[in-house]
PASEDREN-382449 format. One record per residue (C-alpha): residue in three letters; residue number from 1; x, y, z; chain. Coordinates in steps of 0.05 Angstrom, whole numbers. Each point is the difference from the previous one (the first is absolute). Layout:
<rs>
r marza Ala, gulum NUM, px X, py Y, pz Z, rolum A $
...
</rs>
This chain:
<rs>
r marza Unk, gulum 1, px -949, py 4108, pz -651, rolum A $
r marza Unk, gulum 2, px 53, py 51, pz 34, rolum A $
r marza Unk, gulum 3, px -66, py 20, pz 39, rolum A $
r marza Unk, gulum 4, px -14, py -63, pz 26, rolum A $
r marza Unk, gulum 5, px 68, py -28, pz 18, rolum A $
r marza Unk, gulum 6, px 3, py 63, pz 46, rolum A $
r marza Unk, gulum 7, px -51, py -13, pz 35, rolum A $
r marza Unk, gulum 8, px 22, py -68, pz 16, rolum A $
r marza Unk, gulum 9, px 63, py 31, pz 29, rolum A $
r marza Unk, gulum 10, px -50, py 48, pz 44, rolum A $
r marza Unk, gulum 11, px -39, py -54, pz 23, rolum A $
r marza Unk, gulum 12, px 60, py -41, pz 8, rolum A $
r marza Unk, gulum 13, px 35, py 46, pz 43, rolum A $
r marza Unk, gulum 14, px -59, py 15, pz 35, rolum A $
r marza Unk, gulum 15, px -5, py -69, pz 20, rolum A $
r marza Unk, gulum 16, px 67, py -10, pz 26, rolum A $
r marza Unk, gulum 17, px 1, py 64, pz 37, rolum A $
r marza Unk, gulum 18, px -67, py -18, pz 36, rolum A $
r marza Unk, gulum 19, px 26, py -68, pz 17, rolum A $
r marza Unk, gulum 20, px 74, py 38, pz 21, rolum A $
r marza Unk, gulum 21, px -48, py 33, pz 56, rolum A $
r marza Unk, gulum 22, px -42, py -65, pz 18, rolum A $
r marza Unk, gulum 23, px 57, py -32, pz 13, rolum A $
r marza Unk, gulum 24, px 44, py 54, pz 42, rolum A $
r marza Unk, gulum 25, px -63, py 16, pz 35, rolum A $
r marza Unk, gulum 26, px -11, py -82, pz 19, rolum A $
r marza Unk, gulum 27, px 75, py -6, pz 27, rolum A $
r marza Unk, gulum 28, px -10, py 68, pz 44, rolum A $
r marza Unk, gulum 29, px -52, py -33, pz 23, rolum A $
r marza Unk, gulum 30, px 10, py -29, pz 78, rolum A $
r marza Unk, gulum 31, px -26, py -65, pz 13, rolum A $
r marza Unk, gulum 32, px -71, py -5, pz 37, rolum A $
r marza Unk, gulum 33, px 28, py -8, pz 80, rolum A $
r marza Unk, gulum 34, px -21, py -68, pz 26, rolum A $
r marza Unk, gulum 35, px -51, py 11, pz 56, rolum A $
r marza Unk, gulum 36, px 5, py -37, pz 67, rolum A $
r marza Unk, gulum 37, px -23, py -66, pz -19, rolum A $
r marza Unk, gulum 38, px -11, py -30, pz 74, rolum A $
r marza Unk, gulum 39, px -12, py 21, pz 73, rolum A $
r marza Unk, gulum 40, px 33, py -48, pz 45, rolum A $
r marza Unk, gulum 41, px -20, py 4, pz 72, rolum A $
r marza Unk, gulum 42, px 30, py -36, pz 55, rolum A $
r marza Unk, gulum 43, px -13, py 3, pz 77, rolum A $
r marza Unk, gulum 44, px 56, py -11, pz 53, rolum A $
r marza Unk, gulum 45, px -14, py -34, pz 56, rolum A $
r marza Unk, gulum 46, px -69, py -23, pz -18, rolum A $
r marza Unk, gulum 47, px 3, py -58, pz 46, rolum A $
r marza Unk, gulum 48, px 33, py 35, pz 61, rolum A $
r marza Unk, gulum 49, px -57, py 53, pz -1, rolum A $
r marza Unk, gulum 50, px -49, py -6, pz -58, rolum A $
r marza Unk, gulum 51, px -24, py 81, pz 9, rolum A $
r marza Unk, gulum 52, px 5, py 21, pz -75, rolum A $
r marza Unk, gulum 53, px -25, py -34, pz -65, rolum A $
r marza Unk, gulum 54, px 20, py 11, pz -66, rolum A $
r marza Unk, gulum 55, px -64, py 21, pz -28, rolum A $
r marza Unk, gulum 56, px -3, py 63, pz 62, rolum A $
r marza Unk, gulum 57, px 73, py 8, pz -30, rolum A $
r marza Unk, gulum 58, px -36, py 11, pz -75, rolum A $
r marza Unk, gulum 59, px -61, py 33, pz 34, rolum A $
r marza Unk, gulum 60, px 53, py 53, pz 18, rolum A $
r marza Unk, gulum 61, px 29, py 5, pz -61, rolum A $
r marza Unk, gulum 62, px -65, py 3, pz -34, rolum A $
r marza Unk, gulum 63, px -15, py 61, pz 49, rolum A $
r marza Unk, gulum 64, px 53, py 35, pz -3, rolum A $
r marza Unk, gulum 65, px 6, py -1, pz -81, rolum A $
r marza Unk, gulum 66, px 59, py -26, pz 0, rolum A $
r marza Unk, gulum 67, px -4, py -78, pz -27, rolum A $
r marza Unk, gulum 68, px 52, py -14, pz -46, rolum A $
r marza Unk, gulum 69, px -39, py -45, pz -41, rolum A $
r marza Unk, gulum 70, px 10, py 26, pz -84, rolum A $
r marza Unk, gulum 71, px 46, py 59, pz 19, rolum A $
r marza Unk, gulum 72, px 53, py 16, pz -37, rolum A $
r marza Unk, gulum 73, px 59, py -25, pz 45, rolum A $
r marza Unk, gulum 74, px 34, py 70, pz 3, rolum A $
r marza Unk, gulum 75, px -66, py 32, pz 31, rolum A $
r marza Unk, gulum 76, px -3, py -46, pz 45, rolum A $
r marza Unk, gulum 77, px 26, py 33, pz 81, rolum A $
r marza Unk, gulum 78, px 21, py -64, pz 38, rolum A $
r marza Unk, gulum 79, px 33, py 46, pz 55, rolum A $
r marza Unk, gulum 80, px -77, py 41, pz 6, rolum A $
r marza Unk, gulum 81, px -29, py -72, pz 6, rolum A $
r marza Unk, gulum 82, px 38, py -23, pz 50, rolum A $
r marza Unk, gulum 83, px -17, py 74, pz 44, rolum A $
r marza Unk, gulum 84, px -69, py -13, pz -10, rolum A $
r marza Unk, gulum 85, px -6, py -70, pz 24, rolum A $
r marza Unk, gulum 86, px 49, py 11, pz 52, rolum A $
r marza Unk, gulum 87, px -54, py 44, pz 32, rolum A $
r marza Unk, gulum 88, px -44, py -59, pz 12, rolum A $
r marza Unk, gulum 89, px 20, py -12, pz 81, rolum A $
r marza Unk, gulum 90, px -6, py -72, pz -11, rolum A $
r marza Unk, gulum 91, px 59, py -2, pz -45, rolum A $
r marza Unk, gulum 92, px 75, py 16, pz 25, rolum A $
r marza Unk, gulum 93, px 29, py 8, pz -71, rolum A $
r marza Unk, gulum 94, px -4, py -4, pz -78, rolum A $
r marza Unk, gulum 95, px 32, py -19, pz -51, rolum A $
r marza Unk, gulum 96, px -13, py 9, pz -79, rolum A $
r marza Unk, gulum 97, px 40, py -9, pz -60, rolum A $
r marza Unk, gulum 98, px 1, py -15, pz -73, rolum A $
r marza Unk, gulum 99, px 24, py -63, pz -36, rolum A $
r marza Unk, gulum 100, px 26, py 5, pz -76, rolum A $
r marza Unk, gulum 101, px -66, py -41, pz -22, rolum A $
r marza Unk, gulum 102, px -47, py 50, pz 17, rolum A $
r marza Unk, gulum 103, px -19, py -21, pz 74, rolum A $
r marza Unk, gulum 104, px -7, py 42, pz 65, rolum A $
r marza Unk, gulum 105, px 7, py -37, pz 54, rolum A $
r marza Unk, gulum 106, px -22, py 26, pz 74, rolum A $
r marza Unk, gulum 107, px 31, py -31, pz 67, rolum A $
r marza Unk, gulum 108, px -39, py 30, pz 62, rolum A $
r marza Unk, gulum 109, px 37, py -19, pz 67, rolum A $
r marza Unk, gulum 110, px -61, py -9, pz 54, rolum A $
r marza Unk, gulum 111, px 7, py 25, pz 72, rolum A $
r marza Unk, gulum 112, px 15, py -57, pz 36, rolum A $
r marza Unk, gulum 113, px -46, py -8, pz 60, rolum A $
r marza Unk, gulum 114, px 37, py -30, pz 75, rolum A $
r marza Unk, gulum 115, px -50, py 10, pz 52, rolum A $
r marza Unk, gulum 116, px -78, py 24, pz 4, rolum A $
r marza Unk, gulum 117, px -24, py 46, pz 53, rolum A $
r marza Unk, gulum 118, px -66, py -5, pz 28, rolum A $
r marza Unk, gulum 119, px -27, py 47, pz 46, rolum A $
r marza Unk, gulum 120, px -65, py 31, pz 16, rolum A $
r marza Unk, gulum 121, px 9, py 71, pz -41, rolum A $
r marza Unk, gulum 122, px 48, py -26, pz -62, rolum A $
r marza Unk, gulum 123, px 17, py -53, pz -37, rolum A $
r marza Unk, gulum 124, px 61, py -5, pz -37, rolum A $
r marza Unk, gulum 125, px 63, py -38, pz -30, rolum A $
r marza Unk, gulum 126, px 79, py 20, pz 12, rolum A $
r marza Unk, gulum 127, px 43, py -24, pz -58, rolum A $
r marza Unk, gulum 128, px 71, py -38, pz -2, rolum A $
r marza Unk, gulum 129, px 36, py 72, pz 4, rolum A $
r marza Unk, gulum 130, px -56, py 26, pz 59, rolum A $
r marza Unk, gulum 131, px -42, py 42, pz -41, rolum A $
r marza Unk, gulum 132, px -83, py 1, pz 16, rolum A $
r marza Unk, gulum 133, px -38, py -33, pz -61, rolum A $
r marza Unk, gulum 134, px -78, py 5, pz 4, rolum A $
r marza Unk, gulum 135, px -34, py -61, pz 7, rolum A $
r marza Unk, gulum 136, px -15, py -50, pz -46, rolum A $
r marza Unk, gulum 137, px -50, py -62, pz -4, rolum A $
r marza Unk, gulum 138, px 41, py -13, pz -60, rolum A $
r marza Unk, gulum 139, px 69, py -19, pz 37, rolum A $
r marza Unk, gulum 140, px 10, py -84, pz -1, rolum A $
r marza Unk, gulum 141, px 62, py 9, pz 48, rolum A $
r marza Unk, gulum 142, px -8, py -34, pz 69, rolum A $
r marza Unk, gulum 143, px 19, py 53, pz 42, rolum A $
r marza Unk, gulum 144, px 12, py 7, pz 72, rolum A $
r marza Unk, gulum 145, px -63, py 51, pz 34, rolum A $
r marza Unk, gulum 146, px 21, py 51, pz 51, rolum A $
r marza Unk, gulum 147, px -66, py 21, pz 41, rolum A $
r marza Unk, gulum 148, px -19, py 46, pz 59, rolum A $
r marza Unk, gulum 149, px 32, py 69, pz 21, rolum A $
r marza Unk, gulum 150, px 37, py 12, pz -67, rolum A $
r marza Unk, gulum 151, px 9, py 69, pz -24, rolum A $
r marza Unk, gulum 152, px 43, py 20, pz -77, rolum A $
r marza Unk, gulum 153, px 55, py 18, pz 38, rolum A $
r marza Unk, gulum 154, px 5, py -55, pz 43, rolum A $
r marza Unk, gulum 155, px -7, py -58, pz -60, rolum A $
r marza Unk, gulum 156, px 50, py 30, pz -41, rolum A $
r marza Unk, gulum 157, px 61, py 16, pz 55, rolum A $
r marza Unk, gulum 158, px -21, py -62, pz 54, rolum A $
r marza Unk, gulum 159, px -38, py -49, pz -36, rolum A $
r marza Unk, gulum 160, px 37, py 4, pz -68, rolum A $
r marza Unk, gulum 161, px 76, py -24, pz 12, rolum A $
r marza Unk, gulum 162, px -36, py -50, pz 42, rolum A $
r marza Unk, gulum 163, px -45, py -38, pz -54, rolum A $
r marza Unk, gulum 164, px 55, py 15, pz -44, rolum A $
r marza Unk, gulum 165, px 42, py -47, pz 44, rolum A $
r marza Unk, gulum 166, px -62, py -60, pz 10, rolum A $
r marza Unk, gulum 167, px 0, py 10, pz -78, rolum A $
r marza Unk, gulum 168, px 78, py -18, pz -3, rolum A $
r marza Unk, gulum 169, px -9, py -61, pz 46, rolum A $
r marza Unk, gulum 170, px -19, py -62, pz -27, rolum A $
r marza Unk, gulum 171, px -24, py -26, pz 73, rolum A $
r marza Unk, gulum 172, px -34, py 64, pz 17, rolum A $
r marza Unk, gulum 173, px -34, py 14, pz -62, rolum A $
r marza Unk, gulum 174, px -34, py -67, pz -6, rolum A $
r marza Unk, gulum 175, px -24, py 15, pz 79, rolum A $
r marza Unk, gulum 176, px -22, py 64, pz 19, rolum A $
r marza Unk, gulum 177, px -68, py 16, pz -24, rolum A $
r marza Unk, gulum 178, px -20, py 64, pz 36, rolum A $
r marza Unk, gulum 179, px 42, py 52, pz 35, rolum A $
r marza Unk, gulum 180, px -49, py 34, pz 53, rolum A $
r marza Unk, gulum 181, px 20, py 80, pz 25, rolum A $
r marza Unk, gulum 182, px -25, py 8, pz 80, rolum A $
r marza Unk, gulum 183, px -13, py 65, pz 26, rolum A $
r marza Unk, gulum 184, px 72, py 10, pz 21, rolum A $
r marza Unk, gulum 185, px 22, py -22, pz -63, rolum A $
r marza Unk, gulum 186, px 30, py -61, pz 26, rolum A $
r marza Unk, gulum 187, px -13, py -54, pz -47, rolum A $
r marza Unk, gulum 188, px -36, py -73, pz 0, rolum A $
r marza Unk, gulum 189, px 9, py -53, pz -56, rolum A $
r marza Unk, gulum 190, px -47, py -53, pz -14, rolum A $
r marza Unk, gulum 191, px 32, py -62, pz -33, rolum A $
r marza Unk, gulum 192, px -20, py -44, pz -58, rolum A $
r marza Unk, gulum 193, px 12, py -58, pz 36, rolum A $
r marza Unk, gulum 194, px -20, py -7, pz 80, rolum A $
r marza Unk, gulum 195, px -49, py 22, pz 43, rolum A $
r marza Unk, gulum 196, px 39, py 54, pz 33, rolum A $
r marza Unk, gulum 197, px 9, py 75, pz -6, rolum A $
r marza Unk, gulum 198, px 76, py 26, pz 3, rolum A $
r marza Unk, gulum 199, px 8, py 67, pz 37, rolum A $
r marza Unk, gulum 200, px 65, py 41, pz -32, rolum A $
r marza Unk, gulum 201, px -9, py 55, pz 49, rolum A $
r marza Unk, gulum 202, px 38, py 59, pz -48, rolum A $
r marza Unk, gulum 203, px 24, py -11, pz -62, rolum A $
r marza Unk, gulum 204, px 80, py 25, pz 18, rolum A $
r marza Unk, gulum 205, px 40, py -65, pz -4, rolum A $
r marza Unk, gulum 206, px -54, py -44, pz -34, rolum A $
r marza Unk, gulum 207, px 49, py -38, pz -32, rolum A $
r marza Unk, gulum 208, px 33, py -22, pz 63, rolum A $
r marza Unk, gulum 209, px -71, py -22, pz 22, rolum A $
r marza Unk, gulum 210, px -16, py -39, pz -55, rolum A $
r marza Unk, gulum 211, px 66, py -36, pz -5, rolum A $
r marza Unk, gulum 212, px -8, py -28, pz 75, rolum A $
r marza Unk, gulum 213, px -80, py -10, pz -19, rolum A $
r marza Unk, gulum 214, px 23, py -35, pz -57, rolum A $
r marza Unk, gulum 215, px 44, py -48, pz 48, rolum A $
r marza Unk, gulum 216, px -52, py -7, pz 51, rolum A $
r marza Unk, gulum 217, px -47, py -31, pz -60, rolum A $
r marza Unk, gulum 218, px 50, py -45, pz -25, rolum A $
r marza Unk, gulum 219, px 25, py -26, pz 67, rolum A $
r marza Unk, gulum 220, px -52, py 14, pz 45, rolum A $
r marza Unk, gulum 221, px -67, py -4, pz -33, rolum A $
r marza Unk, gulum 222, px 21, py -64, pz -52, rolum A $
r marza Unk, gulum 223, px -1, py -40, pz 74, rolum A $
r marza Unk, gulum 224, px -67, py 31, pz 34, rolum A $
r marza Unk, gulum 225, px -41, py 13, pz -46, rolum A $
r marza Unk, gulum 226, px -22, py 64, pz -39, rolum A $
r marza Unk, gulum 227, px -61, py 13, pz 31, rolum A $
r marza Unk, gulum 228, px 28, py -4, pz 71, rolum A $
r marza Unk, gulum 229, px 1, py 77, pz 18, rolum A $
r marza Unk, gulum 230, px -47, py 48, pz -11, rolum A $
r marza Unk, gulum 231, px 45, py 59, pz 3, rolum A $
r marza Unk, gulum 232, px 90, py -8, pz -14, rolum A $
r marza Unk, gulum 233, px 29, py 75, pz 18, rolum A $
r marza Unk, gulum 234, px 66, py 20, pz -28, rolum A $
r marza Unk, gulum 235, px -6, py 67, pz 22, rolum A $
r marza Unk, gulum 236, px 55, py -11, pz 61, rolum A $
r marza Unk, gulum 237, px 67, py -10, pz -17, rolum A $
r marza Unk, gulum 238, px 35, py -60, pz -9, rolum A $
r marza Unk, gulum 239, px -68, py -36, pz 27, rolum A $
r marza Unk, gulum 240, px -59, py -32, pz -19, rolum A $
r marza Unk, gulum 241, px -61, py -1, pz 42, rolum A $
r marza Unk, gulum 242, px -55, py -49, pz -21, rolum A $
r marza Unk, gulum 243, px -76, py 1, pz 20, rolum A $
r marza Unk, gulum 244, px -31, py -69, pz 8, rolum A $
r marza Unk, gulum 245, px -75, py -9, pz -23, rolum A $
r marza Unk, gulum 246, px -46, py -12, pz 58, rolum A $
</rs>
C-alpha cells in the first residue's frame, strides 16, 4: 500500500512538472508574425499620361523577388522597393509603406510628358521638369508635337521652358498643335484653329510675342475672319505682319 501511494506521488509530480514546462515553454513562445495580407497599387497621374499599369508595377515585383504578398511584415524592404521601381525611366518617384492591418501600399509618381519631338533620327518625350522620356504608344495626354531640325540639346534648353509655358496657358494650350524647328532654328507654329502658320522667328522673348499674338486674335482676327492670312509673323518687334491667301 506504502508502495503504491508512492508511486502516485511520482507520477503525480511527474505530471505537474511536465505540464510546469508545457506551459513556460507556450508563454516563451512569440506569436506567429502576421504576413502582409494585401498589395495595394496605385498609379499617379494615370489620366495625365497613362505610361505605367499596375500589373507592369507587379510584373516588376514579381521579377525582382521582391512582392510583398505573405511576408512577414518585418522582412519586408519598402525603401529597396521603392529603388528598384524608381529605375523604371517612366516613373519619377515611389513610394511604399506599411499600414497596421497588414497592407503595403505602393504610390509610383509617372513622368509627366509636355511636348513630343518628332524628327527624322529620334523620337522622344520631355517631361514637366525637362527630362527626355522614351516614347510611348501608351501615353493618352494630348500633347503639343515639335518637328523638324530638333537635336537633345536643343528640346531640352529651347523648346522646354517654351511648352512648359503653352502648357501653363489656358489659351495657348487649347491652340497650338505643332511647334515646327527650321534650319536656323527659328520656329513656326501651326494652330488648332485657322488656316494659318505663325512664324516666332527665335524663341528669346516668346512671351512678349504671344501676348501681342494673343491680342491680334482677340481684336483683330474675331472681325476678319480666322482663315484670312496664310502666314501672321511676330518675329519683329512690337509688329505684326500678316500674309493674305491668294
Amino acid at each position: 500500500m506504502k508502495l503504491f501511494k508512492k508511486i502516485l506521488v511520482i507520477v503525480a509530480v511527474l505530471l505537474v512538472g511536465t505540464y510546469l514546462v508545457v506551459a513556460v515553454t507556450t508563454l516563451n513562445r512569440k506569436p506567429a508574425e502576421a504576413g502582409c495580407r494585401k498589395l495595394t497599387l496605385v498609379i499617379k497621374d494615370s489620366v495625365n499620361a497613362g505610361f505605367i499599369t499596375q500589373k507592369e508595377v507587379l510584373e516588376t515585383l514579381e521579377q525582382k523577388g521582391i512582392n510583398p504578398l505573405s511576408r512577414p511584415m518585418s522582412e519586408i524592404n519598402t525603401r529597396q522597393m521603392e529603388e528598384i521601381l524608381a529605375q523604371n525611366p517612366l516613373i519619377d518617384h515611389v513610394e511604399c509603406y506599411k499600414t497596421h492591418d497588414g497592407t503595403v501600399v505602393v504610390e509610383a509618381y509617372q513622368r509627366i510628358p509636355i511636348l513630343r519631338v518628332m524628327t527624322a533620327e529620334e523620337s522622344f518625350y520631355l517631361d514637366s521638369k525637362g527630362t527626355v522620356m522614351p516614347t510611348s504608344t501608351k501615353c493618352v495626354a494630348q500633347l503639343v508635337v515639335a518637328t523638324g531640325h530638333i537635336d537633345q540639346t536643343f528640346a531640352v534648353k529651347t523648346l522646354y521652358p517654351f511648352a512648359r509655358f503653352l502648357q501653363s496657358d489656358a489659351f495657348w494650350r487649347a491652340q497650338i498643335e505643332q511647334i515646327n524647328v527650321l534650319r536656323d532654328h527659328t520656329v513656326e507654329l501651326v494652330p488648332r484653329v485657322g488656316d494659318h502658320l505663325i512664324y516666332m522667328g527665335t524663341l528669346t522673348t516668346y512671351q512678349h510675342k504671344l501676348d501681342r499674338l494673343k491680342r491680334f486674335y482677340t481684336e483683330g482676327l474675331n472681325r476678319v475672319g480666322w482663315n484670312r492670312y496664310s502666314r501672321i509673323s511676330v518675329d519683329i518687334p512690337n509688329q505684326i505682319v500678316c500674309t493674305k491667301k491668294k
